[in-house]
N, C-alpha and C positions, 0 to 999 in steps of 0.2 A: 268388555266382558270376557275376561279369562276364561278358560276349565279350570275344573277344580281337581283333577285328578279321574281321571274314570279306568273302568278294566281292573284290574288285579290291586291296585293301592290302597293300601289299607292305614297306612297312617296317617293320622290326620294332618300332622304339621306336613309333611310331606305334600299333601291334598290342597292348605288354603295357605300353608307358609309365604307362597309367593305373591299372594293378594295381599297378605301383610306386610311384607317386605314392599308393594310396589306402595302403598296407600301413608309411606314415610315420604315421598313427596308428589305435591300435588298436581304434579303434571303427568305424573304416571299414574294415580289413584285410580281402582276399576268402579263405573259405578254400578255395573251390576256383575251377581255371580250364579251360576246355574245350579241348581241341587237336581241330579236325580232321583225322582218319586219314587224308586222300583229297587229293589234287589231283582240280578235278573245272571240267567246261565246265557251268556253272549256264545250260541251253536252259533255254526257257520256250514251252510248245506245251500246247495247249489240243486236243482232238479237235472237227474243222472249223476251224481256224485254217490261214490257206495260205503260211503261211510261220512257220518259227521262229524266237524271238527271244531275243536276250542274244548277239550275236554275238562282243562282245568281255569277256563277265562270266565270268573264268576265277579258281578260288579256289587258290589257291597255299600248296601244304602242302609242300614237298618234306622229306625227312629230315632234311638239316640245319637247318632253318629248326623244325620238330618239335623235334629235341635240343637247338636256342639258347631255344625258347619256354618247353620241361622245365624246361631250369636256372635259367634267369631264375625263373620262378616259384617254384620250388623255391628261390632265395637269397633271397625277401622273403617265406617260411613258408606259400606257396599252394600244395597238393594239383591235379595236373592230373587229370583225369579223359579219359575216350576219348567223343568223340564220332564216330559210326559210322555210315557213308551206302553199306556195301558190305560184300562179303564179304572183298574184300581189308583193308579197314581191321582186320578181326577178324584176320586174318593178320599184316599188321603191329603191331597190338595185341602180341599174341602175343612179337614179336620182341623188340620196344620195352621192353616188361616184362623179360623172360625175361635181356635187358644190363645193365640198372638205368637206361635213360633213363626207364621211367616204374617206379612202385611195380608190387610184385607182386600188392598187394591192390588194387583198383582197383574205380568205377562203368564200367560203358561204357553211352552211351546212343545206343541202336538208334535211330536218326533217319529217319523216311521222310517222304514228301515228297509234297504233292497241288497242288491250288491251280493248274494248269500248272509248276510245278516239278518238273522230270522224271529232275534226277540223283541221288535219292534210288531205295530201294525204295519201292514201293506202298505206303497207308496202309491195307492191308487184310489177313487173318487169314495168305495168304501169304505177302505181302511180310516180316510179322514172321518168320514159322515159318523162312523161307530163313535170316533173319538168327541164329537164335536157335540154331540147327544148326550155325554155326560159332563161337558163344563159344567162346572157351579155355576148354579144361579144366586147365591146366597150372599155370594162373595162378589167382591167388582174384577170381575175377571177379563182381561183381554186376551184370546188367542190366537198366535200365531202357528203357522205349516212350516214345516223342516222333513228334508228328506235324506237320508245317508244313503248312497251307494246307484242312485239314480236322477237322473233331472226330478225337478220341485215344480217344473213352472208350470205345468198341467192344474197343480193341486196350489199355488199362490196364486192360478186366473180364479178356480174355485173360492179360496180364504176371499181374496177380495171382491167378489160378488156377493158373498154371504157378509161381509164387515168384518172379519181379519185380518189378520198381519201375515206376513213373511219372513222366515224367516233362514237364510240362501247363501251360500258362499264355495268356494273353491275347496274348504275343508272335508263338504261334504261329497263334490264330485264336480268333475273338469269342466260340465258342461262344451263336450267337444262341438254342438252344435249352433255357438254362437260367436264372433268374431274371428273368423276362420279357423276354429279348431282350441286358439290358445287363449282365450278369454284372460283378463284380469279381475279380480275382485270386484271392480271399479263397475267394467262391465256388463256383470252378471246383475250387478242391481240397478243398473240402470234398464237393462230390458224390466224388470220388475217394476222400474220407480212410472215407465211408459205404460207398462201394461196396467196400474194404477189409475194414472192420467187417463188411458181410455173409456175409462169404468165411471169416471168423475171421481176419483175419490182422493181427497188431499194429501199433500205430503208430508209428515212430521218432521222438524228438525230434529237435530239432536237435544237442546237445550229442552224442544219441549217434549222431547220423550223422557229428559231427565226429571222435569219437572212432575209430569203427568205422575211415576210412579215415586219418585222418591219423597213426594210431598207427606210429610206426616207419618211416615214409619220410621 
């Protein structure tokens, strides 16, 4: 699952060109790709900091540029998925699905935000609970927890107690507190894939996370 371009990119082909260009052979093909739900002004404010910063870092979602990214994806066999920084993104989730610009069976991944990045929800047990209280019910929605600029693993014990996903990597922060400091990718989900196992709660493969969502859209 690539990016699709986020921050200040405004062209499209710039945005999915590389999901098209990888999806010409089948061993690099993505099978999913993330849309963000939000137009959002990405401030950057730290508490004691006397001014805020990113004055011109605006991340540009608008609908239509949403349903050009859908289809596109959608014509070279990529599954979008929701990435979700608000209550209204779950709202529009909702709509988006319910038209057929996105599948009806869908991940949406709860993304909240620390680090001084402050257009997310908090990375903390409410920040999640706001978001989790508006999943669609309408739609067959799975979600997962993502965190930027801080540990996840407080709020993936959460997701997984509640029937969520996780959703974790070094992209979003070092995790200096796990394998002396410099963890691997590798690592970081396997505390995750353990802390699962303690909960009883199975582990999907790949194959059939491919199946689960790309069946039928």
């Amino acid at each position: 699952m690539p990016t699709l371009g986020a921050n200040t990119v405004l062209d499209l082909d710039q945005r999915i060109g590389h999901v098209e260009a990888m999806a010409k052979d089948d061993a690099a093909r993505a099978d999913f790709v993330p849309l963000d739900l939000a137009s959002l002004s990405l401030a950057l404010w730290r508490p004691g900091q006397a001014a805020v910063a990113g004055d011109d870092l605006v991340y540009h979602n608008s609908v239509g540029v949403l349903k050009a990214l859908a289809a596109r994806a959608r014509a070279v066999g990529a599954t979008p998925i929701a990435a979700i920084w608000n209550v209204g993104s779950l709202r529009l989730l909702e709509a988006l699905a319910q038209t057929g610009v996105l599948p009806r069976r869908i991940l949406a991944e709860l993304f909240t935000t620390e680090g001084g990045l402050i257009a997310g929800h908090p990375g903390t047990p409410r920040g999640l609970a706001a978001l989790v209280d508006f999943v669609p019910r309408s739609i067959e929605c799975d979600w997962s927890v993502a965190c930027y600029g801080a540990s996840n693993l407080e709020l993936a014990h959460i997701a997984i107690e509640q029937g969520g996903h996780v959703s974790i990597g070094l992209g979003d922060y070092a995790y200096p507190e796990l394998a002396g400091g410099e963890p691997t990718n590798a690592e970081v989900v396997a505390e995750v894939v353990a802390m699962a196992r303690r909960a009883g709660r199975a582990i999907a493969t790949p194959a059939e996370v491919r199946a689960h969502f790309m069946e039928g859209y």
